[in-house]
N, C-alpha and C positions, 0 to 999 in steps of 0.2 A: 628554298624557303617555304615556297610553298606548301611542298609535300611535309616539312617537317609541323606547320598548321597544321597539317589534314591529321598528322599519326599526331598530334596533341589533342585535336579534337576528340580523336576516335578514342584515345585514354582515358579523357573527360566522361566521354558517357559511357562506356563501358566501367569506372570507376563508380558512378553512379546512381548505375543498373544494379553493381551489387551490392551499392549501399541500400536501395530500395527495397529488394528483393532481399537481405538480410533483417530490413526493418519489419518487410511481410511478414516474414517466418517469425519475426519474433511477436507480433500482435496476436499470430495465430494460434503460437503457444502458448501466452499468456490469457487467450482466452479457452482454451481448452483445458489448461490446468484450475479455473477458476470452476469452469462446468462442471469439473469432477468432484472437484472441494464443496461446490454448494447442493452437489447429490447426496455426497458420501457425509457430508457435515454441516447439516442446515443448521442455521441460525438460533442460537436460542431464548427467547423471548426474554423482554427485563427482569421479571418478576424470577423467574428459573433462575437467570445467572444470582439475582441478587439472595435467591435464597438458598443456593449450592454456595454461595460465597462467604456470606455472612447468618450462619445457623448459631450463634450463642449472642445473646442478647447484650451480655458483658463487654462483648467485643467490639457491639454498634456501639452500645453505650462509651469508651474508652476511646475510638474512633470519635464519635463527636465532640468529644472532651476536648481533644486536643487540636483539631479545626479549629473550634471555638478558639482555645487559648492562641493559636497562630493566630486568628483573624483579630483577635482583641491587640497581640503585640505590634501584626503588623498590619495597622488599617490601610483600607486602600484611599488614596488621596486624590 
């Protein structure tokens, strides 16, 4: 009986070891793919996204229109 505790033990931590050590590798590529991303793809300020986004006036305008008209059907309570 005993020995059959001991090889349960020894299953326990060697089960884990490679959960841990599978958790490490995955921290460590998740930050190293984020390093690359924020090299190769920095951020681009509000004012850029919002004016690569929205460049026709008709479009903000038409966008607010219909916000408005959501917000007017459905007030928040």
């Amino acid at each position: 009986m005993n020995e059959m505790l001991s090889s349960g033990i020894e299953l326990m931590l060697l089960g884990m070891g490679i959960v841990y050590g599978f958790l490490a590798m995955l921290v460590l590529a998740i930050s190293a793919m984020s390093a690359v991303v924020q090299r190769y793809f920095p951020d681009l300020s509000a004012q850029q996204i919002s004016a690569r986004q929205i460049e026709d006036a008709g479009v903000l305008a038409a966008i607010t229109a219909a916000v408005h008209q959501y917000r007017k059907k459905y007030p928040k309570n």
